[in-house]
N, C-alpha and C positions, 0 to 999 in steps of 0.2 A: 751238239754240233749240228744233225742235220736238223731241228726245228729254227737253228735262228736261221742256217741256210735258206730251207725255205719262208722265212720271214722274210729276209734280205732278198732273195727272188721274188716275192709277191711284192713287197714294195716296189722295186724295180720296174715290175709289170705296171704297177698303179702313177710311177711315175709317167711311166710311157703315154700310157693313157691319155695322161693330165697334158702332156705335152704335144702330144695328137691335136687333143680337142682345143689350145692352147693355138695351134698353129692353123685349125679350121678358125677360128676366129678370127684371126690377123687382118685377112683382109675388110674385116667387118671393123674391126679396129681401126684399121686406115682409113676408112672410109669416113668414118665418123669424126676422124684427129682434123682430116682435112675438111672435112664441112664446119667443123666447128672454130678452122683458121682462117672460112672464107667469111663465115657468120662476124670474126673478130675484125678481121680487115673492113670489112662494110659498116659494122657501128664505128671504126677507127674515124674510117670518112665520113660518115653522116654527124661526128662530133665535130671533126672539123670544120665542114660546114657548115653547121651551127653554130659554130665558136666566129664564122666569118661573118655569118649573117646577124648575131649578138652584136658585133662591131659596127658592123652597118649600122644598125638601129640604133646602137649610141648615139651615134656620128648623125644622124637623122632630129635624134629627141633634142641635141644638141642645139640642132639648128633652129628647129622648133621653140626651144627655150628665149632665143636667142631673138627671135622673133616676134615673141611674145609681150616683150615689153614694149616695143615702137607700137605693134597692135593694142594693148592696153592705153596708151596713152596716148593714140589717136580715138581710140574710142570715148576718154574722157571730153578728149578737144571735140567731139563731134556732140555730146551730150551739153556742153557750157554751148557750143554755138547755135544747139536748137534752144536751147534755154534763153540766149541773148536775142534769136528772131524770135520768138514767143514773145516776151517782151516789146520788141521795137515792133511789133506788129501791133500791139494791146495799146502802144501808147499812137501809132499812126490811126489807130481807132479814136481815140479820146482827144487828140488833134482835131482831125475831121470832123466830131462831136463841137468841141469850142468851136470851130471855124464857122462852122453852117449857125450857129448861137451868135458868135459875134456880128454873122451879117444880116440875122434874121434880126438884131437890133439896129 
């Protein structure tokens, strides 16, 4: 009888204890619950923001793409057009060549 007694009485003590030190904690516990819901709320919105600014840059690369072809194919047209003054220049040479020939006869 009285050994579990004081079995059950020291336990009792040891819970106390545990629930002391348990209750010195708490605020350290809150403290940390809440920093740790401010840390979540701010990557929530820096996702979001990035989730907004992803969108932009679609909408950007889009336009880009979109772009890209009228500039591809004026680049062609600007590349045949030096290609064709290259030419009528070469042959405005060989002109002036025959001309000064036909009259030098």
């Amino acid at each position: 009888g009285r050994a579990s007694s004081v079995s059950r009485i020291s336990n009792a003590v040891r819970l106390l204890q545990a629930a002391r030190g348990l209750k010195h904690c708490a605020p350290q516990i809150t403290r940390q619950r809440d920093a740790a819901l401010r840390d979540l709320h701010g990557t929530r919105r820096d996702l979001q923001d990035s989730e907004k600014t992803t969108g932009r840059l679609q909408e950007e690369l889009k336009g880009l793409r979109k772009n890209m072809v009228p500039a591809e194919r004026l680049v062609a047209a600007l590349s045949e057009a030096t290609s064709q003054a290259a030419t009528a220049e070469m042959l405005q040479v060989e002109l002036t060549t025959q001309k000064s020939e036909t009259t030098a006869l």
